[in-house]
C-alpha positions in Angstrom: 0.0 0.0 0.0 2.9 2.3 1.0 4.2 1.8 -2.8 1.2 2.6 -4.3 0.6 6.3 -2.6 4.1 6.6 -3.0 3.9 6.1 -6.8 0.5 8.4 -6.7 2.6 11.3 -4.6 5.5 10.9 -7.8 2.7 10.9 -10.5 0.4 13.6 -9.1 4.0 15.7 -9.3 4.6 14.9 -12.9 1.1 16.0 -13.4 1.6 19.6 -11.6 5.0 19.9 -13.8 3.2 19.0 -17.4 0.3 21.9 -16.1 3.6 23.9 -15.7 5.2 23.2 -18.8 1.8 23.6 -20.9 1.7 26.6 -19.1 5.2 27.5 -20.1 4.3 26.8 -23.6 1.4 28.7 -23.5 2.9 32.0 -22.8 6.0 31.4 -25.2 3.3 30.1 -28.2 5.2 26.9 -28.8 3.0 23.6 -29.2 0.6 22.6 -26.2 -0.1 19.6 -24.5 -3.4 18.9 -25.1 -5.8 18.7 -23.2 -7.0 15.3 -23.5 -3.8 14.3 -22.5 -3.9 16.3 -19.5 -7.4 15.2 -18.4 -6.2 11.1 -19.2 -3.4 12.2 -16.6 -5.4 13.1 -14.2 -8.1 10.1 -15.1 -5.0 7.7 -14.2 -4.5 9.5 -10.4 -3.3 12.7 -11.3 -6.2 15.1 -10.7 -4.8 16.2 -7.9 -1.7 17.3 -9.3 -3.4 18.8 -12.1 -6.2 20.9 -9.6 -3.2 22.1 -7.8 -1.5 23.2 -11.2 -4.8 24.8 -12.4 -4.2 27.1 -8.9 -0.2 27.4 -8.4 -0.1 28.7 -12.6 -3.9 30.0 -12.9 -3.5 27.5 -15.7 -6.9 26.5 -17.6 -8.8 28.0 -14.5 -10.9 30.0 -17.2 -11.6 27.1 -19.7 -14.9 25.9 -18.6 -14.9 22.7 -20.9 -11.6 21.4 -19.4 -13.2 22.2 -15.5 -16.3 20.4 -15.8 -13.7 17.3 -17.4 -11.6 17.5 -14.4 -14.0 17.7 -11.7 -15.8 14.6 -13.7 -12.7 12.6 -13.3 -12.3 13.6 -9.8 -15.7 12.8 -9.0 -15.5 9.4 -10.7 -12.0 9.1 -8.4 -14.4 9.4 -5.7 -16.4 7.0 -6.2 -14.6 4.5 -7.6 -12.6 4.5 -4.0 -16.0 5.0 -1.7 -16.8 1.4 -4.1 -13.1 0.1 -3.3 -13.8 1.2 0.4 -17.2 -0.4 1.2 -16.3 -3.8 -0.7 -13.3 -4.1 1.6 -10.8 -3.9 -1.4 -8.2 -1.4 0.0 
């Protein structure tokens, strides 16, 4: 169990560094990550890393579409571990 927050810690930091980079991108106008990419990172345990990007670079914070994504992932995150919980599987 200790391996698996550990690797959740590592990946939720790789996703606050790609909302960085995108961000860096952004301002310079070179080519983006896109944003499916950056909402099937956080679908894969990163949306915490990515909410915390979204705040430490006001980074997407003003595209609607890509909110309502996130906090759909996040809420499926949610569930999916209230399920895990109440079957006794972590």
């Amino acid at each position: 169990m200790l391996y698996l927050l550990l690797a959740c810690a590592v990946w939720n930091l790789l996703c606050l560094g790609m909302m960085g980079v995108d961000k860096y991108f952004a301002v310079r106008g070179k080519q983006r990550i896109s944003e499916l990419t950056l909402l099937l990172s956080a679908l894969f345990a990163g949306s915490a890393g990515i909410w915390l990007g979204m705040l430490v670079w006001r980074h997407k914070s003003a595209k609607r579409s890509f909110q309502t994504g996130l906090l759909l992932v996040t809420l499926l995150q949610l569930l999916l571990l209230v399920l895990l919980r109440l079957y006794a599987l972590i």
